[in-house]
N, C-alpha and C positions, 0 to 999 in steps of 0.2 A: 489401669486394670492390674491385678496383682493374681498371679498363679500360683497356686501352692506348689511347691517344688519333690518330685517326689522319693525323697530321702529314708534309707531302710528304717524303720521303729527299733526299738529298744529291745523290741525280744529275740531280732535276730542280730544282735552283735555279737562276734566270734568271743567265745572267753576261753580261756585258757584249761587244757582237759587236763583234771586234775591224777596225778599219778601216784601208787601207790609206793611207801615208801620202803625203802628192800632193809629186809630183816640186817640188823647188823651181825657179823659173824662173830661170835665168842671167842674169844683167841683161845688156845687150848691151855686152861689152866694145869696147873701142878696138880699130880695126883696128891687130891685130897680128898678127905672122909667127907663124909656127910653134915659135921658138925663144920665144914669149912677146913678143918687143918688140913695141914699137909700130911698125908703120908708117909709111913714111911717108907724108905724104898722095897724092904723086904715085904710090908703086905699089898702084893700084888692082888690079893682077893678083894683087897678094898678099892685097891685101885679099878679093878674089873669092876665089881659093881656098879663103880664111880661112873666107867667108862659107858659100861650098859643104862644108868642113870640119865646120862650124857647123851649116848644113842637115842633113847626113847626118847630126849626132850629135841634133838635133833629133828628127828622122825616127824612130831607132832609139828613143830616148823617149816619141814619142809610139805606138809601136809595142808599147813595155815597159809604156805607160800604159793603153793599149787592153786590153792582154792583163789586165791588173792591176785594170781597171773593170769588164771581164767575172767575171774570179774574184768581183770586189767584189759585183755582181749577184747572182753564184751565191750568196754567201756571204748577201745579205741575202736570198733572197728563202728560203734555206735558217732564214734566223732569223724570215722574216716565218710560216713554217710552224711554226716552232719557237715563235713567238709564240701562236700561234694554239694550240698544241698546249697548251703552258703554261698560258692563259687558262681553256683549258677544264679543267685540273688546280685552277686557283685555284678556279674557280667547283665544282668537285666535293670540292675542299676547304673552303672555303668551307660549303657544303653540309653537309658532313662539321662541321666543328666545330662547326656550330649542334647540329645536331644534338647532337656529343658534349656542346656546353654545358648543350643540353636536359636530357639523361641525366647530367649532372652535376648539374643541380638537384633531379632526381628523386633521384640518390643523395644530395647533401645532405639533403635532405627524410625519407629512409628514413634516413639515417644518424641523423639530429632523433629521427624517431622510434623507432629501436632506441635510442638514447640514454636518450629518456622508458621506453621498455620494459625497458631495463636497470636503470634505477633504482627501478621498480616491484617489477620480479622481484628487484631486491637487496634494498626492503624488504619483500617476500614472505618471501625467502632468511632475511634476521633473524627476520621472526615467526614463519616455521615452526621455527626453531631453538630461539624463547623455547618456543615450543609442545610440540616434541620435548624442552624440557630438563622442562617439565613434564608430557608425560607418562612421562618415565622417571622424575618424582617420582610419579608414582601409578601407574607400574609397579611401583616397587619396593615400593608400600605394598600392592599389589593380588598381589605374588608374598607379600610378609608376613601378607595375610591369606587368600592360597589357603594356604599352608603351614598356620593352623590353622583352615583351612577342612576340609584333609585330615586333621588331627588330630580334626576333631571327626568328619568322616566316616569317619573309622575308627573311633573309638568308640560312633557310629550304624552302621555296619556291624556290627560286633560286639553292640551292642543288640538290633540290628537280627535278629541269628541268634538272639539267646535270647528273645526276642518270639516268632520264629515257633515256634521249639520250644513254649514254651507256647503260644501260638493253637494250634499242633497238639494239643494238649494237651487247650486248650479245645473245639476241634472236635469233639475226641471225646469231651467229656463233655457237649455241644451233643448231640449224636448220640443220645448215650444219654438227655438230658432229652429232646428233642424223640419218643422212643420212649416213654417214659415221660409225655409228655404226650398222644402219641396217643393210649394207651391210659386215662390221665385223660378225656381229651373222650367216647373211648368209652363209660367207666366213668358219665362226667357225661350224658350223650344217655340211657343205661338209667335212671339215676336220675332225669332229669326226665321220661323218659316213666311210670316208675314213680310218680312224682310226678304227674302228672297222672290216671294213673289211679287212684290212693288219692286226690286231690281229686275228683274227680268220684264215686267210690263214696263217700264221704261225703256230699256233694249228690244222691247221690243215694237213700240209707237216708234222706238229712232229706224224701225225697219231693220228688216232681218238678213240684205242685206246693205251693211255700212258701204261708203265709199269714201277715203279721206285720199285727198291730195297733197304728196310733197314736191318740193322742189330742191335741191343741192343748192350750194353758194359756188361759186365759183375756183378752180383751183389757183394756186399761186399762177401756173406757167399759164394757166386759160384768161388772167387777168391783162396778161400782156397782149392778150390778141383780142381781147374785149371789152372797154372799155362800161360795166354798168350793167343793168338789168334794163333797157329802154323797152324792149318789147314785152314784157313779164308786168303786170301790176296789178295787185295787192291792194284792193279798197280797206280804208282804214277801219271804216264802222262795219265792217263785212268780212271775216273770216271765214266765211264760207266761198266765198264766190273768187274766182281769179279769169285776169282777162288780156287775153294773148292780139298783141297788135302788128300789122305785116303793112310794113310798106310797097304798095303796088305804083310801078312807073307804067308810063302812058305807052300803047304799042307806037304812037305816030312818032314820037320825040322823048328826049329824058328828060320830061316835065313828069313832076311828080303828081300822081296821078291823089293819092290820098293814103291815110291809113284804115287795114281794113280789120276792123276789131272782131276778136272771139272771145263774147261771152262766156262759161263755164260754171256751174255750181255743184259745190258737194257738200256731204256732212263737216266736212271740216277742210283747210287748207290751210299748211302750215309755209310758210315763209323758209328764206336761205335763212334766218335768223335764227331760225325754230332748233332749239335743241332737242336731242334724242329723251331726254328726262317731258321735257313738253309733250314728243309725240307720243310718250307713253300713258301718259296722265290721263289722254284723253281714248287710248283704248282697256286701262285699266278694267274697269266695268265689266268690261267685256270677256278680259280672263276669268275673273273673277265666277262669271256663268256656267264655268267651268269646273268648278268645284261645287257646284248650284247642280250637277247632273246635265248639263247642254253640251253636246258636242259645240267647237267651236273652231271653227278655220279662218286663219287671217293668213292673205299671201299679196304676195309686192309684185307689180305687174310696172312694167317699163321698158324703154326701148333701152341696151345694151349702154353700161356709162350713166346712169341716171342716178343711181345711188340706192337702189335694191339692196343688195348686199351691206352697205353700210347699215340700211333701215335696219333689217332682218337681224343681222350676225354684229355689225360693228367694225370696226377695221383690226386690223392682225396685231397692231400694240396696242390691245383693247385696254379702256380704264374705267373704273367706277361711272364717270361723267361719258364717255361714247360706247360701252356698252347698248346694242341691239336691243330689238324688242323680243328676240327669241330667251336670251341670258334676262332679261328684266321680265319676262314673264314666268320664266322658273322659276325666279326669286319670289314671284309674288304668290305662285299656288304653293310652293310652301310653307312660304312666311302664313298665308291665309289655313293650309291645313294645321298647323300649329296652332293657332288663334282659336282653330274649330277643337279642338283636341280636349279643354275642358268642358265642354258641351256634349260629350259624349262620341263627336265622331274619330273616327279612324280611318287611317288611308293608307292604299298600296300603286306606288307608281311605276309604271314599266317605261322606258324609252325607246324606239328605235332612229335612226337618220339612211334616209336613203337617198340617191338620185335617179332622176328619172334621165338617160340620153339613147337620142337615134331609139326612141321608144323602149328602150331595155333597161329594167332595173339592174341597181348596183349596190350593195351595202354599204355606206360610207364608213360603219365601226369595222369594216375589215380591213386590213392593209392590201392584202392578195387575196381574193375570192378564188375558191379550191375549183379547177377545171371540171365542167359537167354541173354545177352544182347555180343552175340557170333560176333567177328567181320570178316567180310567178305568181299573179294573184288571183287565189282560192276563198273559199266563202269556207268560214268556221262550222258549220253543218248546214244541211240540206232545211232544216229548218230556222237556220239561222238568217238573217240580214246583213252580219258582222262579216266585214273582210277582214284578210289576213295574208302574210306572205311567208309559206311553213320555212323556206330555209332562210330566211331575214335574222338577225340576229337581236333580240328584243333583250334589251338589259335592265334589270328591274334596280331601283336608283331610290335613294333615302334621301337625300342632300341637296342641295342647289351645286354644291361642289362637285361631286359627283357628275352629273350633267354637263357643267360646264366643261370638265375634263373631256367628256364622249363630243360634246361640241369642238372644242378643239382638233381631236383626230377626225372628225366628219370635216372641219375645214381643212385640212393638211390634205384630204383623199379627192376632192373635188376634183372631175373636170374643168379644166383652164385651159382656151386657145385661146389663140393672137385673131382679130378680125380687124377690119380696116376701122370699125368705130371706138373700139377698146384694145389696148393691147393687154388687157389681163381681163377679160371678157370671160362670163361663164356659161361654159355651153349646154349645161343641165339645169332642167329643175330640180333643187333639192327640198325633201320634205321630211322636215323634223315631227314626230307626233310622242306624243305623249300619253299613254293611256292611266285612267285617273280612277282606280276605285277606291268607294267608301260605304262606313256601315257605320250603323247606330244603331245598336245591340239594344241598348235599352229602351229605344223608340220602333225598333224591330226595320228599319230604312235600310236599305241597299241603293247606291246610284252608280252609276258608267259611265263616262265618257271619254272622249279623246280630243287633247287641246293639239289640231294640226297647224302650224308654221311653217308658211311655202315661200322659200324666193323662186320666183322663175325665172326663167330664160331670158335671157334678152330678148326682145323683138323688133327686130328692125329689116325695113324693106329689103329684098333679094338685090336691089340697085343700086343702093347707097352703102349695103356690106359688102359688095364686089366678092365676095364669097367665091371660091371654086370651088371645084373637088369634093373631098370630104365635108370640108366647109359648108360647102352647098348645100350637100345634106343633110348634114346640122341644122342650118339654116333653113331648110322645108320642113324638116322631122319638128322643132321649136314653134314655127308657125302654125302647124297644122294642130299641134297640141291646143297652142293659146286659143285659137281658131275655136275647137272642141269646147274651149271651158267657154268662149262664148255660148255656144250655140245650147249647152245645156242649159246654160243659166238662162236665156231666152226662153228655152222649152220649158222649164219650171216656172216661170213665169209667167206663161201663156198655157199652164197647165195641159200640156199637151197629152197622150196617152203617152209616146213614148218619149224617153228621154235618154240621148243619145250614149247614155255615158261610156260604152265600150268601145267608143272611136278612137281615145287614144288612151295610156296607161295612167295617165297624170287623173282625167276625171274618174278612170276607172276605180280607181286607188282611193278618191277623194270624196266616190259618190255617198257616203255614208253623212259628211261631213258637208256637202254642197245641198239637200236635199231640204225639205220646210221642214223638216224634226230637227235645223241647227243654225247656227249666228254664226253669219260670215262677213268678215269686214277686208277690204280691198282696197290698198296704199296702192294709188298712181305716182309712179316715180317722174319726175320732170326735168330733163336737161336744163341748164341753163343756159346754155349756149345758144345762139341765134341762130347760127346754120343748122340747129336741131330741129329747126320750130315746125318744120312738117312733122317727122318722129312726133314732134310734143304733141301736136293736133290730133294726130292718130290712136295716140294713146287717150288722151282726153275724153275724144268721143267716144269712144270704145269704154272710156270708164265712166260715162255720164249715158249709156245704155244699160249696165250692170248697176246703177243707182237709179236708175227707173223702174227695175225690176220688182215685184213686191211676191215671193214666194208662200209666205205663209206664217199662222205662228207656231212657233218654236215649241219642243214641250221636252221638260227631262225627264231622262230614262232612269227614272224612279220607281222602285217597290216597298 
């Protein structure tokens, strides 16, 4: 950008004031005449003249001088203003050019730096150029691969249409299976409830309640003081029946008088052979009624040393193959809730373990039970049927594992004394229950029930346990129980008005589950020892009265 700079014009430059120029002085000529001579000396008249001539022209001179010193006056005092006027031009020029100089340095300065600016932006101008040449190098690659971008998209378009025509296709043969599968589920819901009811009228022709008889095999140290099973036998074509033989000598002499055999039958009778996976198989069925909506109680009834506890729980270094019927029948209501689970149902399982001794319940999932905190059995409301035990510790369980774990500490807390027939004898019943609900939302079902698993007490005569003391009492408190669950299950069975069940805490507890609304099956445990063999007759019979019984049929607690 270019300033015009502002420099004085031409009309005010100082010029020089011109001065007038002074008359030059006549030196005093010779007195001469007029005509120019000289005079002579003696006419002084001519000389006067001369001189008066001289005067006037004088005169007139200083007259043209006067006039010519005033112009002169005027003229300088015209320049002394003209000076002044001037001065003041310089000094505002003056003024003027610093400034413009200023503003010249400032535009050098911008001009520096547009200069620097321009060369930046030139090499901006270059690399944007290298940059535009390469991206019209991956324009043109990027127009070559939209081109068989578009190729390919059209022939995804075109795929594209005969996909959907088939998915249309399959939609409608979706349609038609999903109609075909309703009617499947439908077909499958009639069948499993028809299935449950052809299981349960099977379990229940077999009577409602079961009685199977086991027997133990003999220990290592029992084999040395016993040579065999001679008194024990096991008809081959007959797995039901077992038959107990005593040899009676003569009162006159020890002539042998004969053997005196005891017949026996029950639903089943397994052998020292018989493994715990065998005696499962054959009450399988029966858990299974359990998940069917049936209350169901199975418990091991035997004289003290007969192998309850193995049946039940297992032995203490439990394994897949001696696992109990208590950990084998967990396994099996959830393996079997699982199975149910695409069918629509759903399940929630609670557990408790408790023992029953000297008539007083005990929590087994507790380690120390909090002083004052006595447990008692209440009815869930006044219009309820349902028992319950408010401070019992009920632990709601997902898992077979889970359970197992609470089985463990329930076996860790058990009462254990020394009696003269066992020396690791249990002086409690204990009863594992499980309560089992389920719902089929889509079929609008609710069911309830409770799978109870009871080992009892041992039972064995006041004579032959030489019991004292405490023992003693043990030992009548145990009896008098076992006693009880007879005399109910007699009473139900003879349909009595009343049935006894608050004589002791064991059926009080169980009466839900002992009652003809449930499936009860009842393992005789069997010594094998021969000095037991009264024990074993006592129990027998006692268990061949409770497989006489015919309480009712069963019905689950279904909505």
């Amino acid at each position: 950008m270019t300033h015009a700079l502002p420099f004085p014009s031409a009309d005010v430059v100082r010029r020089p004031v011109p001065v007038a120029a002074a008359p030059k002085m006549a030196a005093p000529a010779l007195a001469a005449g007029n005509d120019g001579k000289k005079r002579a000396a003696w006419d002084l008249k001519g000389q006067l003249n001369d001189m008066r001539t001289k005067v006037s022209s004088y005169k007139d001179k200083v007259q043209r001088l006067d006039g010519e010193n005033q112009q002169l006056k005027r003229q300088l005092q015209e320049q002394v203003v003209q000076n002044r006027e001037l001065s003041s031009q310089v000094s505002t020029l003056s003024s003027a050019l610093h400034t413009c100089q200023e503003q010249a340095r400032q535009r050098l300065h911008e001009v520096m730096e547009l200069s620097d600016l321009k060369q930046q932006l030139e090499e901006q101008v270059t690399s944007h150029r290298r940059t535009i040449g390469q991206l019209e190098g991956t324009k043109r690659d990027l127009s070559s691969l939209l081109e068989t971008r578009e190729v390919t998209l059209k022939l995804a378009e075109e795929g594209l249409a005969q996909r959907e025509c088939e998915n249309k296709e399959l939609r409608g043969q979706v349609t038609a299976q999903l109609q075909v599968m309703t009617q499947q589920e439908e077909r499958l819901h009639h069948l499993e409830m028809e299935r449950r009811r052809l299981h349960n009228l099977v379990q229940e022709l077999k009577g409602n309640i079961r009685v199977f008889c086991r027997v133990r095999p003999l220990l290592a140290w029992e084999k040395e003081r016993q040579k065999g099973l001679e008194h024990l036998h096991f008809p081959l074509q007959d797995n039901k029946a077992l038959v107990l033989s005593k040899v009676e000598e003569s009162h006159v002499g020890r002539d042998r008088k004969g053997d005196v055999k005891y017949d026996f039958s029950f639903d089943q009778v397994f052998s020292p052979a018989c493994s715990q996976e065998e005696v499962f198989e054959e009450i399988a069925l029966l858990v299974q009624s359990a998940l069917d909506g049936y209350h169901v109680c199975i418990f091991a009834y035997g004289q003290t040393g007969s192998g309850k506890t193995y049946t039940m729980e297992g032995p203490d270094d439990m394994s897949p193959e001696t696992m109990g019927m208590i950990p084998r029948a967990v396994q099996q209501v959830f393996q079997g809730a699982r199975e149910l689970e695409p069918k629509g149902w759903q399940y929630r399982f609670t557990a408790n373990f408790l023992e029953i001794y000297n008539e007083s319940l005990r929590d087994l999932l507790v380690g120390r039970p909090e002083r004052g905190a006595e447990l008692e059995i209440k009815r869930v409301s006044q219009s309820s049927e349902e028992l319950h035990v408010p401070n019992l510790r009920y632990v709601p369980v997902d898992s077979e594992d889970e359970v197992l774990k609470l089985l463990r500490t329930a076996k860790a807390n058990r009462s254990v004394a020394k009696t003269a027939l066992n020396d690791r004898s249990s002086r409690s019943h204990s009863l594992f229950q499980l309560r089992i609900e389920g719902w089929n939302r889509s079929r609008d079902l609710h069911s309830v029930s409770v799978l109870s698993l009871v080992d009892l007490a041992g039972s064995e005569r006041l004579d032959k346990s030489f019991s004292k003391g405490e023992r003693l009492r043990e030992t009548q408190a145990i009896n008098t129980s076992l006693s009880t669950l007879g005399l109910v299950i007699m009473a139900l069975s003879n349909k009595e008005p009343h049935i006894p069940y608050r004589n002791s805490k064991l059926t009080y507890l169980l009466q839900n589950s002992l009652g003809g609304n449930s499936k009860m099956l009842m393992f005789v445990n069997i010594s094998p020892l021969e000095e037991n063999l009264s024990e074993s007759l006592n129990s027998l019979r006692f268990a061949s009265k409770v497989n006489e019984c015919v309480i009712g049929t069963a019905q689950a607690n279904r909505k």
